[in-house]
Steps between C-alpha positions, in 0.01 A plus 500: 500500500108413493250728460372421871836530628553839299151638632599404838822675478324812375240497753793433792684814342149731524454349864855626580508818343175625566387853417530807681233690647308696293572263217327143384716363257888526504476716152299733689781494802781568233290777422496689802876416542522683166292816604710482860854490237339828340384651843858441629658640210293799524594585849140340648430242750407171420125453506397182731264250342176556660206190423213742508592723282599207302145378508379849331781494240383121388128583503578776241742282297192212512277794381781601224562134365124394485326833364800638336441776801800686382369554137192665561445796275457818710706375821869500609503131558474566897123489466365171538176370360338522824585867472764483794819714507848355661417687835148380543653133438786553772251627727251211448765256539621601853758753420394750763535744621666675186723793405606437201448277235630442101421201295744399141390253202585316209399302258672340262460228206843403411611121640823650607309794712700376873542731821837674357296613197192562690688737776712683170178617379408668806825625545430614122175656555535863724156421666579184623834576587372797764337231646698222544813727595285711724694438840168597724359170445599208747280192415474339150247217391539309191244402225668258249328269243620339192244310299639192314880696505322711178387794720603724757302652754687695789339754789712602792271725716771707779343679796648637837286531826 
């Protein structure tokens, strides 16, 4: 097969897929199929992909891959460099009104980091567990960038009205 034909074949498959709301790219859909597997499991509803808070999960994963947001000394990684927290973000974006909000990360360097290893370390990690198990939350948005496949960059900001 040609390379044109090949590219064409890919785009026709992303065309057809597509991504679900409150995602961009299809990793970032198998992702919240993942958390939605884990919810399930734990006796939650699935969240529903919602595209705004989606937009305030990708403007802090944007912050996180360009200023290394997530590393700053003296911050839990939720801070970003504008000095915004995950609720002033979901708010900004739309998400409103609000009763409840919780926001998850990770970061990771290895070339084999995909969304089963991403959603094991939150599963891993009690903080982020609580909140991606927490069954109050109804709406998920999904933040998902991998830089050159060498990096990767994941927020998925949950909220309820």
């Amino acid at each position: 097969m040609s390379r044109i034909t090949g590219a064409a074949t890919v785009a026709m498959l992303l065309t057809s897929v597509g991504c679900a709301g409150g995602t961009s790219n299809l990793p970032a859909t198998r992702l919240l199929e993942l958390i939605n597997q884990k919810r399930s499991e734990a006796g939650c509803q699935s969240v529903s992909g919602n595209d705004t808070l989606r937009v305030a999960a990708e403007q802090h994963v944007v912050d996180m891959r360009d200023h290394n947001a997530h590393l700053q000394i003296g911050t839990d990684g939720h801070t970003g460099t504008d000095g915004s927290r995950p609720e002033q973000r979901i708010v900004a974006a739309g998400y409103t009104p609000i009763s409840r909000s919780g926001e998850i990360l990770y970061y990771s360097t290895d070339p084999a980091a995909n969304e089963a290893t991403n959603v094991a370390w939150w599963m891993n990690s009690p903080p982020h567990r609580a909140v991606m198990l927490n069954c109050d939350f109804t709406d998920a948005g999904v933040g998902l960038v991998y830089p050159g496949g060498t990096r990767w960059y994941s927020v998925v900001d949950f909220g309820r009205h």
